[in-house]
PDB file as gemmi writes it, atoms N, CA and C in Angstrom:
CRYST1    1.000    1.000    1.000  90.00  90.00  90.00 P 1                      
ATOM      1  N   UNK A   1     110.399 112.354  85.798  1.00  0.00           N  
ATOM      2  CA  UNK A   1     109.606 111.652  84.809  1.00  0.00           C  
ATOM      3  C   UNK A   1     108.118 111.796  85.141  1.00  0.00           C  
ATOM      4  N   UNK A   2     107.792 112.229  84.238  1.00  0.00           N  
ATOM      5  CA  UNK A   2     105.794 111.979  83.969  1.00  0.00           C  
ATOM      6  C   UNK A   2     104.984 111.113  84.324  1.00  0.00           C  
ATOM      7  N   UNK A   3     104.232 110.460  85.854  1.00  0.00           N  
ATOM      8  CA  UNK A   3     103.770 109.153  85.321  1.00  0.00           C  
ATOM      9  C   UNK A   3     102.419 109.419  84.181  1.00  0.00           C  
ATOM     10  N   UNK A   4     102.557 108.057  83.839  1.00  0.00           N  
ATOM     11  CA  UNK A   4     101.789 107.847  82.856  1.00  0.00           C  
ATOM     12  C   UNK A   4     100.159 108.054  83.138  1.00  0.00           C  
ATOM     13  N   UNK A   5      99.569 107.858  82.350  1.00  0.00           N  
ATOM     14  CA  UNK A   5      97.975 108.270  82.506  1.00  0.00           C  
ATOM     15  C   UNK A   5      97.260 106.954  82.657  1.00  0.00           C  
ATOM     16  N   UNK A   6      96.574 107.149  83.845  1.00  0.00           N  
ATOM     17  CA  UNK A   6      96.396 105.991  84.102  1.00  0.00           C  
ATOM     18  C   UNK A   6      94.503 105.759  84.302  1.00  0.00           C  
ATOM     19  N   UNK A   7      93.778 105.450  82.866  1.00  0.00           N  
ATOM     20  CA  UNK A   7      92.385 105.688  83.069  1.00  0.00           C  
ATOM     21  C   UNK A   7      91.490 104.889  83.900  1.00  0.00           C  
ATOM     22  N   UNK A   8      90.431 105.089  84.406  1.00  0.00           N  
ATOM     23  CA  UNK A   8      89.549 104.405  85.634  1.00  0.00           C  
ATOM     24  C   UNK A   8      89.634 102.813  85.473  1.00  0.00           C  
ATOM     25  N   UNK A   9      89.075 102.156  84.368  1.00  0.00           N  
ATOM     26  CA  UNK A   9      89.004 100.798  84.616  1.00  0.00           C  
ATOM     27  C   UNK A   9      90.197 100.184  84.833  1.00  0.00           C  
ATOM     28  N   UNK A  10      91.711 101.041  84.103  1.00  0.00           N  
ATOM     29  CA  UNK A  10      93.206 100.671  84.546  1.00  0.00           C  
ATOM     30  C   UNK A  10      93.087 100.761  86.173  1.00  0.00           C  
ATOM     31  N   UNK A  11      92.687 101.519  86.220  1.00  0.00           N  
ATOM     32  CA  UNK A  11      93.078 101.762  87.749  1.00  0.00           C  
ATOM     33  C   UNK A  11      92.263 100.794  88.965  1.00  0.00           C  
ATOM     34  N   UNK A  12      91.392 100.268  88.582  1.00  0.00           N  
ATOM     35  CA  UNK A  12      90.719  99.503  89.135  1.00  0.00           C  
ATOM     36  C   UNK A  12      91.510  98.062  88.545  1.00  0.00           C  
ATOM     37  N   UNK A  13      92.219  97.380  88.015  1.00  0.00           N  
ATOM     38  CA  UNK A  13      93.074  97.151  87.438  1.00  0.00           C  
ATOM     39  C   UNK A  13      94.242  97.165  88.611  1.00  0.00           C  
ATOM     40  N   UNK A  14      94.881  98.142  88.661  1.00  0.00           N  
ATOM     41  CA  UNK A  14      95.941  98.223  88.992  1.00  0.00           C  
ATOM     42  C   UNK A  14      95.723  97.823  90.987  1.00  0.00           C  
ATOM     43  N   UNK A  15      94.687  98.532  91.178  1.00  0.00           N  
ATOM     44  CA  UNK A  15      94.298  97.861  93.009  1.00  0.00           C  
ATOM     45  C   UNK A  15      94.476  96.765  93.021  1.00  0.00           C  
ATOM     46  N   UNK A  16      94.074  96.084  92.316  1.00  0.00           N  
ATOM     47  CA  UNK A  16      93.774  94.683  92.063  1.00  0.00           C  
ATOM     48  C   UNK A  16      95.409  94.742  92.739  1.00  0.00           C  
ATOM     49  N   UNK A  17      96.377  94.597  91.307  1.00  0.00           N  
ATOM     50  CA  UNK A  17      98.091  94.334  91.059  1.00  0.00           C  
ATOM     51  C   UNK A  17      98.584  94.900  92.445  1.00  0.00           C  
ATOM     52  N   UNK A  18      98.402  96.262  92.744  1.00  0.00           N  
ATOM     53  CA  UNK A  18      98.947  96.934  94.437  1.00  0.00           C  
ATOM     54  C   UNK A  18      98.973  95.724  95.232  1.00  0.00           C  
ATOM     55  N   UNK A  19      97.609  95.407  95.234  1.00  0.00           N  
ATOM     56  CA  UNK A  19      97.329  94.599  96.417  1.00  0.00           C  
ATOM     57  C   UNK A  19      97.953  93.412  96.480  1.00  0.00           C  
ATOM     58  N   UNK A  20      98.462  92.255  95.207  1.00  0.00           N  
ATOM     59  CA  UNK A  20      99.091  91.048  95.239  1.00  0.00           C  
ATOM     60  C   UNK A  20     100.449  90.957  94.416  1.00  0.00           C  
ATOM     61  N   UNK A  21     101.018  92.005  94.352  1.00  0.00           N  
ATOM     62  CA  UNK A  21     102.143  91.979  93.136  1.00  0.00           C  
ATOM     63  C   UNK A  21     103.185  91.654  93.989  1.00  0.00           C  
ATOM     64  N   UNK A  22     104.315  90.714  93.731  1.00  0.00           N  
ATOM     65  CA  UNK A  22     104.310  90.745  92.269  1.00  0.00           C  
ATOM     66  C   UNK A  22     103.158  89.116  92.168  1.00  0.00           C  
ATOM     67  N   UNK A  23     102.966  89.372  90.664  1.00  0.00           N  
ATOM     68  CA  UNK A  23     101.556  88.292  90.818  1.00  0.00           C  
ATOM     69  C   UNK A  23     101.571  87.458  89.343  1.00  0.00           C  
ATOM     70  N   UNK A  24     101.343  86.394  88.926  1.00  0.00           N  
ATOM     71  CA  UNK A  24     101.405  86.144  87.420  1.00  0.00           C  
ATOM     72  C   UNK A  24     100.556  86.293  87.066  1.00  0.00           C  
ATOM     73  N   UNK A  25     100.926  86.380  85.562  1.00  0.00           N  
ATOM     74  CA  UNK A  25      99.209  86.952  85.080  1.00  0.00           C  
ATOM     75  C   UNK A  25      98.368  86.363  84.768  1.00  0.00           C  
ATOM     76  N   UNK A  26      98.650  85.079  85.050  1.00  0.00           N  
ATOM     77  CA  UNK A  26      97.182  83.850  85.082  1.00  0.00           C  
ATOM     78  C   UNK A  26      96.533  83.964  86.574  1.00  0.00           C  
ATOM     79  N   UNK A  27      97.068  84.317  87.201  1.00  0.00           N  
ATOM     80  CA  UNK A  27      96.702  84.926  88.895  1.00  0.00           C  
ATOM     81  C   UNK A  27      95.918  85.855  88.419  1.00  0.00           C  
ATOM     82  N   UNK A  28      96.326  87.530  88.052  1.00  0.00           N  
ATOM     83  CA  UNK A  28      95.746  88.200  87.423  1.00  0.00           C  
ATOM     84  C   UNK A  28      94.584  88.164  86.754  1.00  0.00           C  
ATOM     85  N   UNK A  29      94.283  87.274  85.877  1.00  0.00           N  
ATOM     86  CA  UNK A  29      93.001  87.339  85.055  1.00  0.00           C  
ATOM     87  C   UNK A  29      92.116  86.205  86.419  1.00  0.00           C  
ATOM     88  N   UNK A  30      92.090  85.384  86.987  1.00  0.00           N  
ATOM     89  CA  UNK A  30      91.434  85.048  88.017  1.00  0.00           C  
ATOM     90  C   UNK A  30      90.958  86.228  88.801  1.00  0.00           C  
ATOM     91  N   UNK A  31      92.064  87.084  89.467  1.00  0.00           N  
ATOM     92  CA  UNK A  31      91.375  87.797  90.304  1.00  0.00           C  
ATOM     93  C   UNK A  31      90.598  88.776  89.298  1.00  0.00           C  
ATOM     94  N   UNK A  32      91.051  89.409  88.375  1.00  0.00           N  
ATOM     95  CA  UNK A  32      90.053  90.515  87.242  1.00  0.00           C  
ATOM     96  C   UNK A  32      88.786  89.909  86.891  1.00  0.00           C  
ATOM     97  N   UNK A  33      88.906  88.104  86.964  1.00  0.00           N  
ATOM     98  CA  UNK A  33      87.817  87.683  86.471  1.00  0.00           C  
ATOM     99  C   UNK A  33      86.828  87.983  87.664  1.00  0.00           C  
ATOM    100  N   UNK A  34      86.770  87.903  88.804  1.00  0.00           N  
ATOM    101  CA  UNK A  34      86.208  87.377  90.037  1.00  0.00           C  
ATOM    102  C   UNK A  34      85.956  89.306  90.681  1.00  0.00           C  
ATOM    103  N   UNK A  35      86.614  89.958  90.609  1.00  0.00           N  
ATOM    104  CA  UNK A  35      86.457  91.053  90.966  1.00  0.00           C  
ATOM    105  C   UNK A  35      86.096  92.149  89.929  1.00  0.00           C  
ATOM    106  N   UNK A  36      85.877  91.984  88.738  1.00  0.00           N  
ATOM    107  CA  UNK A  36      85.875  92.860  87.765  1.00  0.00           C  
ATOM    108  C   UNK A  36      84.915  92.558  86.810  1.00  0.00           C  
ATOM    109  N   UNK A  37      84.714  91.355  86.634  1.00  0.00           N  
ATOM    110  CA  UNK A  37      84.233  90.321  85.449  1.00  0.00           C  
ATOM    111  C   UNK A  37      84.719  90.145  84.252  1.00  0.00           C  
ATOM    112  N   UNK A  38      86.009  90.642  84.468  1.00  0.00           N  
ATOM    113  CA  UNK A  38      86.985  90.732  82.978  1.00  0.00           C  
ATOM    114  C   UNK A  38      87.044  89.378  82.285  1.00  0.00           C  
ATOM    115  N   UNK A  39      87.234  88.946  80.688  1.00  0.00           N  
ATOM    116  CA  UNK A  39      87.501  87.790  80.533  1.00  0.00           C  
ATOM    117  C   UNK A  39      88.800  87.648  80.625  1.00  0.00           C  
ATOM    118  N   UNK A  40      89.739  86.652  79.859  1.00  0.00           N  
ATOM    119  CA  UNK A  40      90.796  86.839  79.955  1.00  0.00           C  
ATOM    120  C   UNK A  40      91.630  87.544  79.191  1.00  0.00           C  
ATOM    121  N   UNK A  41      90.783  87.376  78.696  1.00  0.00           N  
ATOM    122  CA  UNK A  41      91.554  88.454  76.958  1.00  0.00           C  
ATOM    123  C   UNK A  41      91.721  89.952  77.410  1.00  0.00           C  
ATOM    124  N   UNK A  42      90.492  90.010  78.260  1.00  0.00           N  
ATOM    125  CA  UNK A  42      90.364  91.701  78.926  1.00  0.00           C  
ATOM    126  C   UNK A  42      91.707  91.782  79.425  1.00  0.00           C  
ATOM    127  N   UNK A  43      91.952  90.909  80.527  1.00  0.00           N  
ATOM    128  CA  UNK A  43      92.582  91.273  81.321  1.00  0.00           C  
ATOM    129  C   UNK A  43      94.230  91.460  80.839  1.00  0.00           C  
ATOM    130  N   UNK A  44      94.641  90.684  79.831  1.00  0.00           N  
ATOM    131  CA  UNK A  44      95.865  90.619  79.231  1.00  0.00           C  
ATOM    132  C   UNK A  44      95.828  91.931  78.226  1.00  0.00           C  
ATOM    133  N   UNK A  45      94.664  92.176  77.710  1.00  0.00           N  
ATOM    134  CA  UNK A  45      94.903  93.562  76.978  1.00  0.00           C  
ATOM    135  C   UNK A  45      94.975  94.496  77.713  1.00  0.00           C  
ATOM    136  N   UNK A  46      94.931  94.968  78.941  1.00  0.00           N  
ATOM    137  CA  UNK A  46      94.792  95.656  79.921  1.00  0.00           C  
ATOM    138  C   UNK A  46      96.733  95.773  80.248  1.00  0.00           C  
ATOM    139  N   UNK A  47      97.125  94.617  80.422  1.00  0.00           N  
ATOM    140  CA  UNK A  47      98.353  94.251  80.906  1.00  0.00           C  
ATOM    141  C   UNK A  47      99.058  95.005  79.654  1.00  0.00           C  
ATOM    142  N   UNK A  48      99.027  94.651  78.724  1.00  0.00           N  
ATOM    143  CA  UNK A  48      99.781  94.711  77.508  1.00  0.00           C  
ATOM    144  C   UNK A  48      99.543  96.419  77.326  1.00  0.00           C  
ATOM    145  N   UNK A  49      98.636  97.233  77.585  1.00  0.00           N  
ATOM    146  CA  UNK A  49      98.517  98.397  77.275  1.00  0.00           C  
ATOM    147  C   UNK A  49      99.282  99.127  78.280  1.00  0.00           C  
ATOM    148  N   UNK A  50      99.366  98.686  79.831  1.00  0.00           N  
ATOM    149  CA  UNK A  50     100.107  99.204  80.279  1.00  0.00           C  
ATOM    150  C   UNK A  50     101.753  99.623  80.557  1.00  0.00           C  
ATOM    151  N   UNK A  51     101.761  97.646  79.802  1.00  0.00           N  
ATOM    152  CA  UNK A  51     103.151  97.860  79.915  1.00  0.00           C  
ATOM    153  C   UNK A  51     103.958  98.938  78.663  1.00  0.00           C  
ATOM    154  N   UNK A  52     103.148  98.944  77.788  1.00  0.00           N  
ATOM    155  CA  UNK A  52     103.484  99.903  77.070  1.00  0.00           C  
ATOM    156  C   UNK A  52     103.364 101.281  77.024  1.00  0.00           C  
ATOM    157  N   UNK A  53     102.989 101.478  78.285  1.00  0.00           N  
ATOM    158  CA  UNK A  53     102.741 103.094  78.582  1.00  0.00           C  
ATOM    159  C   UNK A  53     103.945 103.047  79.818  1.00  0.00           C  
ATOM    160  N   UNK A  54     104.348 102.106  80.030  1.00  0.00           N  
ATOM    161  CA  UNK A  54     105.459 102.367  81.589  1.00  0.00           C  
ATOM    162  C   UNK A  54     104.823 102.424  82.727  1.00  0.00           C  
ATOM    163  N   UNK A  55     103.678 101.791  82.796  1.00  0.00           N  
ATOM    164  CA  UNK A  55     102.851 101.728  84.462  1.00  0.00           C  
ATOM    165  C   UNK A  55     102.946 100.446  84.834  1.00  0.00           C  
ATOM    166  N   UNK A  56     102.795  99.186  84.182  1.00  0.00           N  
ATOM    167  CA  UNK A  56     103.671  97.618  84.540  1.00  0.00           C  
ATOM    168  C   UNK A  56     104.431  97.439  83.647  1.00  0.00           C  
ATOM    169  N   UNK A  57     105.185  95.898  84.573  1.00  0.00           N  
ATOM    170  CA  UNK A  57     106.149  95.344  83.731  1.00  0.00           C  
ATOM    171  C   UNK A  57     105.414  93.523  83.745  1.00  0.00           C  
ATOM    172  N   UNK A  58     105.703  93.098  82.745  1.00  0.00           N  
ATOM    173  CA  UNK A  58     105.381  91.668  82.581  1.00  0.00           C  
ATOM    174  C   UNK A  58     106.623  90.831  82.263  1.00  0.00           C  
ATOM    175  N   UNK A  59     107.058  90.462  83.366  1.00  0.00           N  
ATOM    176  CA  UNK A  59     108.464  89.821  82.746  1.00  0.00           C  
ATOM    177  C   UNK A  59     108.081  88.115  83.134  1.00  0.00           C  
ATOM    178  N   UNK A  60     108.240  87.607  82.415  1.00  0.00           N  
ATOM    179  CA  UNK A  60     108.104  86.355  82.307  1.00  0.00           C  
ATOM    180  C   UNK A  60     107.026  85.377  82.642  1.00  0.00           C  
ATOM    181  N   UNK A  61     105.731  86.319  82.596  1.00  0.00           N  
ATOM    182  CA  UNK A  61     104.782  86.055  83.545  1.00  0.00           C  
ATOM    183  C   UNK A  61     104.475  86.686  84.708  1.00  0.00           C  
ATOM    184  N   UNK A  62     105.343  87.515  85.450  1.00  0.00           N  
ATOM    185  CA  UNK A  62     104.878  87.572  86.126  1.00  0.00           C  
ATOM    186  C   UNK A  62     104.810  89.024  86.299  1.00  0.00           C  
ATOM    187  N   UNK A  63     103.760  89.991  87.107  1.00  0.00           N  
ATOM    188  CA  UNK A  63     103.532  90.900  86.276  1.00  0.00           C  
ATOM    189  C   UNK A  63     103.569  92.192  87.995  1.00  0.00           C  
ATOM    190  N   UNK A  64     103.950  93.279  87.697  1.00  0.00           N  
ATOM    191  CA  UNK A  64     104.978  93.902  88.815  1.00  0.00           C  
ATOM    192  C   UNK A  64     104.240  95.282  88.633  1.00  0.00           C  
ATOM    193  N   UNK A  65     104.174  96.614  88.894  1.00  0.00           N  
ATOM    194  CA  UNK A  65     104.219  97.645  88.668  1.00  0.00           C  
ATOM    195  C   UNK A  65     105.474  98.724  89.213  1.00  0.00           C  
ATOM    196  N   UNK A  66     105.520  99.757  87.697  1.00  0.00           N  
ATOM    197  CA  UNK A  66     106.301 100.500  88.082  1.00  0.00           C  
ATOM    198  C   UNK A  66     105.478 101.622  88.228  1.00  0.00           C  
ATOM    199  N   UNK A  67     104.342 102.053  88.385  1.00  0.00           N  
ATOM    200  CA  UNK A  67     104.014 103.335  89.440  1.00  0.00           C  
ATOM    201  C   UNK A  67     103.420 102.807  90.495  1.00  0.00           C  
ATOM    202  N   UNK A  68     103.794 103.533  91.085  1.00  0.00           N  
ATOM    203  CA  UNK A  68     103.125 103.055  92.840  1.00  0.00           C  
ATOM    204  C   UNK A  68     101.641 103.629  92.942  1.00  0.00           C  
ATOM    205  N   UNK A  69     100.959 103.296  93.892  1.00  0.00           N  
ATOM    206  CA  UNK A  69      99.428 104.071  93.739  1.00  0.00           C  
ATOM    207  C   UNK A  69      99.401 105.367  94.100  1.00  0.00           C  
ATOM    208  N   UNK A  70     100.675 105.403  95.374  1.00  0.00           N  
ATOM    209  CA  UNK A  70     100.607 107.149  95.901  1.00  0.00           C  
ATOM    210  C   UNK A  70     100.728 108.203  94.653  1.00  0.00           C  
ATOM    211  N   UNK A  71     102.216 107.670  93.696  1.00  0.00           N  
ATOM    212  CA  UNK A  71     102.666 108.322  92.245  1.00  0.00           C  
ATOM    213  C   UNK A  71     101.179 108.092  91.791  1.00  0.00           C  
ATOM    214  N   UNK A  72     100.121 107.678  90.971  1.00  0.00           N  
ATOM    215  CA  UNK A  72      99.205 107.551  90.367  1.00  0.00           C  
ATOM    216  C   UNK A  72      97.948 108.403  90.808  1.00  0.00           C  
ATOM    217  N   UNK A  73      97.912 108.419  92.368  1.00  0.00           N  
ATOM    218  CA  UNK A  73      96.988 109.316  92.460  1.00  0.00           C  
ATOM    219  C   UNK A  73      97.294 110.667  93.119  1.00  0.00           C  
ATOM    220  N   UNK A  74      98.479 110.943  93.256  1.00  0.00           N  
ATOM    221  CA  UNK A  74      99.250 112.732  92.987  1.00  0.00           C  
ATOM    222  C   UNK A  74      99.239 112.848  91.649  1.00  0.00           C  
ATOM    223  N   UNK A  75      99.306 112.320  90.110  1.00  0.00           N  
ATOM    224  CA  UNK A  75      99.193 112.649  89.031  1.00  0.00           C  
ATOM    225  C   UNK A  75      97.713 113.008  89.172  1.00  0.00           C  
ATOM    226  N   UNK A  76      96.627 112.055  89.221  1.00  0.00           N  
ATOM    227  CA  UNK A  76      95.458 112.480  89.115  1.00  0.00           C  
ATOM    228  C   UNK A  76      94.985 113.955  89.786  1.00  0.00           C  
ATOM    229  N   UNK A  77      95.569 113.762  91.056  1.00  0.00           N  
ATOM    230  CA  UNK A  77      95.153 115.121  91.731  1.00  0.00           C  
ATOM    231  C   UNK A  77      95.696 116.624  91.041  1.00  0.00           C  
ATOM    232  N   UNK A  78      97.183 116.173  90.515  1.00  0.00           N  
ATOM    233  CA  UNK A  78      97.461 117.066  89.845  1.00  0.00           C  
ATOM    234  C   UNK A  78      96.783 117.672  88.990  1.00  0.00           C  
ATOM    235  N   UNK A  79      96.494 116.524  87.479  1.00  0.00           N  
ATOM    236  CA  UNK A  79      95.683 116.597  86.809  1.00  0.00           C  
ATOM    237  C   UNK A  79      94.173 117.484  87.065  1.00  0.00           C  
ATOM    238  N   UNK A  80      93.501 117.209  87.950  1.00  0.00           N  
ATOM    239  CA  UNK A  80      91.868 117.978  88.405  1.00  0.00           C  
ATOM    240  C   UNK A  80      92.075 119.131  88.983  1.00  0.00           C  
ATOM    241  N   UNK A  81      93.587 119.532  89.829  1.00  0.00           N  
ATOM    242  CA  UNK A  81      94.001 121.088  90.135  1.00  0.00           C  
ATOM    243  C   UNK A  81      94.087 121.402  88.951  1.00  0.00           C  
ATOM    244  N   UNK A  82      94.691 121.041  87.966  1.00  0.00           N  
ATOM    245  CA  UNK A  82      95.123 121.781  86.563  1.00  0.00           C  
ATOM    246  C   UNK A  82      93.836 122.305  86.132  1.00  0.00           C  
ATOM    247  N   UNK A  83      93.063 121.012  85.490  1.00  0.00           N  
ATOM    248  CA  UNK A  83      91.945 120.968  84.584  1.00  0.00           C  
ATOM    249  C   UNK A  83      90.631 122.004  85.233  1.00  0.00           C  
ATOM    250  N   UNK A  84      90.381 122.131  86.634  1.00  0.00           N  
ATOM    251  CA  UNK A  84      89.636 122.827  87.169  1.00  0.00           C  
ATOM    252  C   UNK A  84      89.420 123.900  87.956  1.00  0.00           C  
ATOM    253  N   UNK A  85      91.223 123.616  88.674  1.00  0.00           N  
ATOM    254  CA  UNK A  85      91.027 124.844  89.440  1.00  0.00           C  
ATOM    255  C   UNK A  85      92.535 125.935  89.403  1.00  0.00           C  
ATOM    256  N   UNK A  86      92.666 125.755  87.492  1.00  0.00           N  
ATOM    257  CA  UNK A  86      93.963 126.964  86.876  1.00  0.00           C  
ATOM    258  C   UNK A  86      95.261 126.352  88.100  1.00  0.00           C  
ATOM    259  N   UNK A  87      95.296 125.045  89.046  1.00  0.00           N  
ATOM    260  CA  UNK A  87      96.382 124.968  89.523  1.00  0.00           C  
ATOM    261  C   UNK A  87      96.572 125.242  90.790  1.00  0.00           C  
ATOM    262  N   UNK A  88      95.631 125.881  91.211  1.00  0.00           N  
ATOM    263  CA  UNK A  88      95.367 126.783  92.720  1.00  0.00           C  
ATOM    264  C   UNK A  88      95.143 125.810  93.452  1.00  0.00           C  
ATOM    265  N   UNK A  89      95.942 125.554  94.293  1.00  0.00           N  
ATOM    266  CA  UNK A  89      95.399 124.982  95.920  1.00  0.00           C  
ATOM    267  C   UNK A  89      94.431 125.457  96.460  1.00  0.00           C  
ATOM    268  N   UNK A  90      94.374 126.795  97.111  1.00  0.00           N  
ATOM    269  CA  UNK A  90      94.019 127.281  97.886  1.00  0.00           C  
ATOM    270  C   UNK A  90      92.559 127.200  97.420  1.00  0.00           C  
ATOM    271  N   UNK A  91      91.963 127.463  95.772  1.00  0.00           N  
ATOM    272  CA  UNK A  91      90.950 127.016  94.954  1.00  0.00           C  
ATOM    273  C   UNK A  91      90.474 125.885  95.298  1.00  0.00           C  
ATOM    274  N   UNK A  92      91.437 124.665  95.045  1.00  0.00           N  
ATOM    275  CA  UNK A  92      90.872 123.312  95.244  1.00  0.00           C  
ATOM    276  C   UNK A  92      90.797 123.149  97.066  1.00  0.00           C  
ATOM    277  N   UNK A  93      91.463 123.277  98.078  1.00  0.00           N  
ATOM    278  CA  UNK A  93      90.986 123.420  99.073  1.00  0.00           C  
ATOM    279  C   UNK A  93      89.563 123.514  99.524  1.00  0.00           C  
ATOM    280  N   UNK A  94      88.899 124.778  99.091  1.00  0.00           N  
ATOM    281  CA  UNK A  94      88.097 125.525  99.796  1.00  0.00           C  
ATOM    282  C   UNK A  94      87.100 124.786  99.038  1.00  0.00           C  
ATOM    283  N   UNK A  95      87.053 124.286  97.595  1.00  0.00           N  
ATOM    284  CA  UNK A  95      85.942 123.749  97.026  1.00  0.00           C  
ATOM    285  C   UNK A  95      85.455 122.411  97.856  1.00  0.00           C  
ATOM    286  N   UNK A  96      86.738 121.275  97.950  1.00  0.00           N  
ATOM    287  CA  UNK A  96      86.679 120.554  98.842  1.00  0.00           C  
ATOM    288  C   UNK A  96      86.253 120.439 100.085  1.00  0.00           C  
ATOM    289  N   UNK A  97      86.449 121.896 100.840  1.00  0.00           N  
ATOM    290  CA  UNK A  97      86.077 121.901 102.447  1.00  0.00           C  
ATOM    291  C   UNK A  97      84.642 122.523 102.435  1.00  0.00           C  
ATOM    292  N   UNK A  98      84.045 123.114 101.320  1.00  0.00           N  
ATOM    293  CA  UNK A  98      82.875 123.320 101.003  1.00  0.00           C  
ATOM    294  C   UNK A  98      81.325 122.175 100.746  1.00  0.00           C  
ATOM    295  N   UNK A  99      82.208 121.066 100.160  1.00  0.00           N  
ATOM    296  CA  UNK A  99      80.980 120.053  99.987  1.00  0.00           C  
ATOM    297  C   UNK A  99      81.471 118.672 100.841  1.00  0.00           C  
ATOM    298  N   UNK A 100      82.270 118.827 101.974  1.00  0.00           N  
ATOM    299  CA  UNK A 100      82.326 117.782 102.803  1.00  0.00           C  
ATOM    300  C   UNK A 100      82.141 117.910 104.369  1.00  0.00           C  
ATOM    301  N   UNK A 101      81.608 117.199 104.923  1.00  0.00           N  
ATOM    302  CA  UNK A 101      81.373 117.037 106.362  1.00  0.00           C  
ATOM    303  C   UNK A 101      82.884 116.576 107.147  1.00  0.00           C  
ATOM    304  N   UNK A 102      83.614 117.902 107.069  1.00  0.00           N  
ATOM    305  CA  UNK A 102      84.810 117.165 108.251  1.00  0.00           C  
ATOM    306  C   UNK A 102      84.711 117.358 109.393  1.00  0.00           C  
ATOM    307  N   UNK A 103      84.955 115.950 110.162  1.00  0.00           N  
ATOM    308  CA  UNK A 103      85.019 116.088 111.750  1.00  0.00           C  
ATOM    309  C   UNK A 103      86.103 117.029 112.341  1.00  0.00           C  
ATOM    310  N   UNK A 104      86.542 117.353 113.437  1.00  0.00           N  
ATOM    311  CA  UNK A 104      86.994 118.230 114.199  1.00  0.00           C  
ATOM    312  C   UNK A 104      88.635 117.603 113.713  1.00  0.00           C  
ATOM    313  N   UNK A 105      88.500 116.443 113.707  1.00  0.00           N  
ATOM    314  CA  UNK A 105      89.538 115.369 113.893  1.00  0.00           C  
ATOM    315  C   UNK A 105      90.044 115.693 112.670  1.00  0.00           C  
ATOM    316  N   UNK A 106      89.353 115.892 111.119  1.00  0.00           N  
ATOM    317  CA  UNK A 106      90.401 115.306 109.829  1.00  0.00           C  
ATOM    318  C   UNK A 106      90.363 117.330 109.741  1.00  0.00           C  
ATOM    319  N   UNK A 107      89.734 118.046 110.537  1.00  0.00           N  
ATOM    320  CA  UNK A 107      90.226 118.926 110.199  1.00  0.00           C  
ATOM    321  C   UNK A 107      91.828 119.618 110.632  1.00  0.00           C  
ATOM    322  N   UNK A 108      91.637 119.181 111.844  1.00  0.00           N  
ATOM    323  CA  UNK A 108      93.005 119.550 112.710  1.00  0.00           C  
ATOM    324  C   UNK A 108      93.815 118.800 111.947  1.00  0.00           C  
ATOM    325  N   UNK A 109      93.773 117.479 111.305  1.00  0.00           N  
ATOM    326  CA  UNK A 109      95.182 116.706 110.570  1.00  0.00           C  
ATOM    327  C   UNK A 109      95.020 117.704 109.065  1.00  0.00           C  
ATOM    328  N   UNK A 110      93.974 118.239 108.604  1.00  0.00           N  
ATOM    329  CA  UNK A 110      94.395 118.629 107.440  1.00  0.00           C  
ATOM    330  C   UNK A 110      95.106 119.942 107.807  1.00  0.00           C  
ATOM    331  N   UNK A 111      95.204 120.529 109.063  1.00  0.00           N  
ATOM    332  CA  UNK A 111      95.690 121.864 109.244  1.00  0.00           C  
ATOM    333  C   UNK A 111      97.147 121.776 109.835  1.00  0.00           C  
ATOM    334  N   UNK A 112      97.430 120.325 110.429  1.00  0.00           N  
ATOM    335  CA  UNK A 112      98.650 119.702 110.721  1.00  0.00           C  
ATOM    336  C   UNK A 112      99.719 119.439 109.540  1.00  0.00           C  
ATOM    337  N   UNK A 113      99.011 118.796 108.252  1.00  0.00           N  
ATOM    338  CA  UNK A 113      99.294 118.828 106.778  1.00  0.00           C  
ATOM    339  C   UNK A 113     100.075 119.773 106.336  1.00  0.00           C  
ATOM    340  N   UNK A 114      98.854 120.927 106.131  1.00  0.00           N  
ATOM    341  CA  UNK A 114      99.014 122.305 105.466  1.00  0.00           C  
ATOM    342  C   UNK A 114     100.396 122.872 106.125  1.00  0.00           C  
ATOM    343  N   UNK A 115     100.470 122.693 107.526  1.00  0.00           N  
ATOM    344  CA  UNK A 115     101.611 123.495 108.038  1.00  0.00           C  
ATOM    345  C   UNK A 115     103.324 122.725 108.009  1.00  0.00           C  
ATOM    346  N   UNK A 116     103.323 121.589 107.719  1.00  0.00           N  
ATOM    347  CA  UNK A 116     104.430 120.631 107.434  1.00  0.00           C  
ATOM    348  C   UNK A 116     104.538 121.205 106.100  1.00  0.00           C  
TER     349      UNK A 116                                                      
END                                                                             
């Protein structure tokens, strides 16, 4: 299955839910209010859009997710290999190791990575 598309302010959104779920959604619009400045209306239209895309569930109040953040941001990554680099790793790699300062340290784990 596909996860769903999950756009920036959702996703800022959804840290929120990672972090305290399962959570009700009067919990919810407190913390969206306090961390986001959402009103409440925001925050329930937010809820309501997702659950209709299959990224939460709101059952009785209380409000759960069914993609996990790891699933959400391997779609995204997917997504920016697709959209930018025709799909290529080895493309998105090198662009990456091009505009970042890695220590000795995240290089050897990314070469520990690559070989698993």
């Amino acid at each position: 299955m596909e996860t769903p598309k999950i756009f920036e302010s959702e996703y800022r959104f959804c840290l929120i839910l990672w972090e305290h779920e399962p959570v009700t959604a009067a919990e919810l619009v407190k913390l969206c209010q306090a961390q986001l400045g959402w009103k409440r209306t925001t925050t329930y239209t937010v809820i309501k859009r997702l659950g209709e895309r299959g990224v939460v569930q709101n059952k009785d109040g209380v409000v759960t997710a069914l993609v996990s953040r790891e699933e959400a941001q391997v779609s995204e990554i997917d997504e920016l290999m697709e959209k930018k680099f025709q799909g290529s790793l080895p493309a998105f790699l090198a662009a990456f190791a091009r505009r970042q300062d890695l220590s000795e340290e995240e290089a050897e784990e990314i070469r520990r990575i690559i070989e698993k």
